[in-house]
Phi, psi and omega in degrees: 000102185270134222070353176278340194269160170206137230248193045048291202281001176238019181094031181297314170237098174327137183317322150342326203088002206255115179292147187312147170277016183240339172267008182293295191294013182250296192284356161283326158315275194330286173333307178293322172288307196310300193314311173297318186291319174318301189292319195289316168331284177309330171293304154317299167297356175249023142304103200277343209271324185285140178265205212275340168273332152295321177285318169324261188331318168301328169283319179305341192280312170304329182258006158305298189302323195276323200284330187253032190213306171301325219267293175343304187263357139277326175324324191276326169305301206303311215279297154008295202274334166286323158325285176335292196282002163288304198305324187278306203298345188286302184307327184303308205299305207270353170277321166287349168257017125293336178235100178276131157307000000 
């Protein structure tokens, strides 16, 4: 897939921290295509016509493909939960420093 990965050197993450929306729209495509293939896999594998070495490897593509799809969407949980909790200590912060003790 050429072109999905993005680097540093071309900005992938604005001084904010905040990732860019064009790698947003990207890893949602990849989620989305990962998701189609799976479902295409899986369709394949309940061909009764293929034989056992084939339906092997078709299932190994598959659970690769579930493997590379899990990694994406915790990767995403993980970006998720750090934004959130920077977001409550920025809020903690900014409340205690308004009401000093």
């Amino acid at each position: 897939m050429e072109g999905a990965r993005r680097d540093g050197a071309d900005g992938g993450i604005d001084s904010g921290g905040e990732k860019d929306p064009d790698e947003n729209e990207l890893r949602d495509e990849l989620i989305h295509q990962l998701r189609k293939r799976i479902l295409e896999l899986g369709e394949m594998l309940a061909n009764r016509r293929i034989d056992g070495k084939t339906r092997e490897k078709w299932s190994q593509l598959q659970v690769y493909t579930a493997q590379a799809l899990n990694q994406i969407l915790r990767d995403r949980q993980n970006r998720d939960w750090e934004k959130r909790l920077k977001d409550i200590e920025k809020a903690r912060k900014t409340s205690i420093g308004a009401h000093p003790s």
